[in-house]
C-alpha positions in Angstrom: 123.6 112.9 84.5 122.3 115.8 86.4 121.5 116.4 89.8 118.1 118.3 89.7 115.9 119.7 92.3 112.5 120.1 92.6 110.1 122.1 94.1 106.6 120.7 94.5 108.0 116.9 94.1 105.1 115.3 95.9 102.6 117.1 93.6 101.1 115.6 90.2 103.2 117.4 87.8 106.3 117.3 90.0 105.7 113.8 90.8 106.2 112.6 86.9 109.0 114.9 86.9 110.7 112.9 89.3 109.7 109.9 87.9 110.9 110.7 84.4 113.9 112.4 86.1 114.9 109.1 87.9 114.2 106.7 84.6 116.5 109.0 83.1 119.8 108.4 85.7 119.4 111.9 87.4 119.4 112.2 90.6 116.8 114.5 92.3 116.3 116.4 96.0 112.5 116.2 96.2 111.6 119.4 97.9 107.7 120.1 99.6 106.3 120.5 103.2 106.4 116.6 103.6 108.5 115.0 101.5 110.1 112.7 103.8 106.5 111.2 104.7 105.8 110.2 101.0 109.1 109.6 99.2 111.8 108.7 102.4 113.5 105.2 100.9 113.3 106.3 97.2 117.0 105.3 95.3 118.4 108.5 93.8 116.0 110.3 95.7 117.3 113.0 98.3 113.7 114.1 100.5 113.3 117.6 101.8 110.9 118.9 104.0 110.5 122.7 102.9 107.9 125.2 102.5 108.5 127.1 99.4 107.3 129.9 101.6 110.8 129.5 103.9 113.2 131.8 101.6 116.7 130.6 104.0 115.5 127.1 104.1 114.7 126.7 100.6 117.9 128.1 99.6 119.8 125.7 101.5 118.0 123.0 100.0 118.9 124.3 96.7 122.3 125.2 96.5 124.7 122.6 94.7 122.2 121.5 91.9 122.7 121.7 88.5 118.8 122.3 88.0 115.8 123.5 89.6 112.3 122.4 88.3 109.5 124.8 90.1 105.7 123.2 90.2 104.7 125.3 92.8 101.7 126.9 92.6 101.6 130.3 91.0 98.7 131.6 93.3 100.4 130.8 96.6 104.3 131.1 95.9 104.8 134.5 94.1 107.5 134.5 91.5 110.3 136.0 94.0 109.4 133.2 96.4 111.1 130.9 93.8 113.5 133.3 91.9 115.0 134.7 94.8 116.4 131.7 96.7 117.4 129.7 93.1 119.3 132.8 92.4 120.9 132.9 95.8 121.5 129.6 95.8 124.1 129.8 93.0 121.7 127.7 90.5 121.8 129.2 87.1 119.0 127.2 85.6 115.3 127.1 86.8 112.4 125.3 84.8 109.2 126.3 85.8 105.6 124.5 84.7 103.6 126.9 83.7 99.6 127.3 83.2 97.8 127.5 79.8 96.1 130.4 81.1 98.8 133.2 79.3 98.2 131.0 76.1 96.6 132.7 73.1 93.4 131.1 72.3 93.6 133.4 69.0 95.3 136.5 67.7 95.4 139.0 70.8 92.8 136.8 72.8 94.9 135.3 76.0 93.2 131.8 76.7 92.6 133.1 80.4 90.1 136.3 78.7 88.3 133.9 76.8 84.4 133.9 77.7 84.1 130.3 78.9 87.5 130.4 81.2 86.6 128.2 85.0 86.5 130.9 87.5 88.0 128.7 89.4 90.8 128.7 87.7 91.2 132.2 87.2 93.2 133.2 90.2 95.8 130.3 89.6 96.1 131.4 85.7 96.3 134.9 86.9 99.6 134.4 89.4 100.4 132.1 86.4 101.0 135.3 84.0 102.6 137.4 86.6 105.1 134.6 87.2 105.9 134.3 83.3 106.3 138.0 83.3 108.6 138.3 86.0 110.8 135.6 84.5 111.0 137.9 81.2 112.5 140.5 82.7 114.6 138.2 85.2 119.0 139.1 84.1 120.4 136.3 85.7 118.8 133.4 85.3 118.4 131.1 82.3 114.7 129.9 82.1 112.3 128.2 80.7 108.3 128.1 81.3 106.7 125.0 79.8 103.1 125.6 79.3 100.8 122.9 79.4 97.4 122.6 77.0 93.9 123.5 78.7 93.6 120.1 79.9 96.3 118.9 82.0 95.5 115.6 83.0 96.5 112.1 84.6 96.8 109.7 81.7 99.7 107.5 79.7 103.3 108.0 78.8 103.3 107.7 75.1 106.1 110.0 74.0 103.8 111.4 70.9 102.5 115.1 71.2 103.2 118.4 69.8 105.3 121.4 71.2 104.2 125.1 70.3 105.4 128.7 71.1 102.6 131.3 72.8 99.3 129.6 70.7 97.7 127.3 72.5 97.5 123.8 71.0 94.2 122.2 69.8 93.9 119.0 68.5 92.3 118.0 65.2 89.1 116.5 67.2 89.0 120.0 68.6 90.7 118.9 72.2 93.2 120.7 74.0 95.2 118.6 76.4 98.3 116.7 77.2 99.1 114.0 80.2 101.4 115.0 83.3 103.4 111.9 81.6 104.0 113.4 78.4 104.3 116.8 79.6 107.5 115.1 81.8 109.1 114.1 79.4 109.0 116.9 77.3 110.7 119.2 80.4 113.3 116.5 81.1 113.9 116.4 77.5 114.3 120.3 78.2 116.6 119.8 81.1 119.1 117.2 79.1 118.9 119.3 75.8 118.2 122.9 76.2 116.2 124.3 73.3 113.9 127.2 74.9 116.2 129.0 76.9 115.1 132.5 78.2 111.5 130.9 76.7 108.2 130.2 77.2 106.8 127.1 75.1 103.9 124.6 75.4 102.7 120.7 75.1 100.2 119.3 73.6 98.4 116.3 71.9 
């Protein structure tokens, strides 16, 4: 078993990742600003009161894990933010969940430039993109960005979806989306049996 961190731990993605994490045997260092306050008590479960922001505290908290999963947000931790202190910290893998936003919604047409995109979206998307692209030229580190589909919402664990490359997925009813359940398992699937190293991928339904 592996002993992950991860970095936005209280959040709803990184939440499931925990919980799948811990289902699974690993043990896991729940890094955000209070952590303590909402998983203190948790078996296998190591809380860590860090702002991604604090470069020398979150590499601290890092160092010694086999793993780090990132669900930070893009638009207020900038790619080195993350990169930096993993690297430093001697971790060699860092799994990072991604927006839908650098998606292609067809041929040359990034879901993100599509007429109908939420503005309010747009700025989290945007960081999104510049985090994917500083990960593609990153030498050191082996990566992976799991994209989720255009709707990444609470829902079930059921095990059943799809995985793609750079297209964004689209059901047959014409629905693009996927659970924070499902979406966890397919990136601790990811962390026990690496298939999309150095990659960017996506979920969905």
């Amino acid at each position: 078993m592996s002993h992950i961190a991860i970095i936005g731990a209280t959040g709803r993605a990184g939440g499931r990742l925990l919980e799948e994490a811990l289902r699974r045997g690993h043990t896991v260092t729940a890094i955000a600003r209070k952590a303590s306050e909402k998983l203190s008590g948790r078996a296998n479960v190591k809380a860590v009161d860090v702002d991604a922001l604090d470069t020398p505290a979150l590499e601290k908290a890092l160092a010694g894990h086999d793993a780090v999963f990132s669900a930070a947000h893009f638009a207020t931790v900038p790619p080195a933010a993350i990169i930096d202190p993993v690297k430093r910290a001697g971790v060699k893998r860092l799994l990072v969940v991604g927006g839908a936003g650098s998606l292609f919604a067809a041929p040359g047409l990034k879901v993100i430039e599509t007429p109908n995109f939420p503005d309010a979206y747009r700025a989290e998307a945007t960081a999104g993109g510049v985090f994917l692209e500083a990960l593609r030229s990153e030498k050191e580190l082996d990566w992976t960005f799991l994209s989720p589909s255009a709707e990444f919402v609470d829902g079930e664990r059921t095990g059943k979806f799809r995985l793609g490359k750079d297209d964004l997925l689209v059901s047959a009813e014409g629905r693009s989306w996927i659970s924070f359940e499902d979406y966890a398992i397919a990136f601790i699937d990811e962390l026990e049996k690496p298939a999309h190293s150095r990659q960017r991928y996506t979920i969905g339904y």
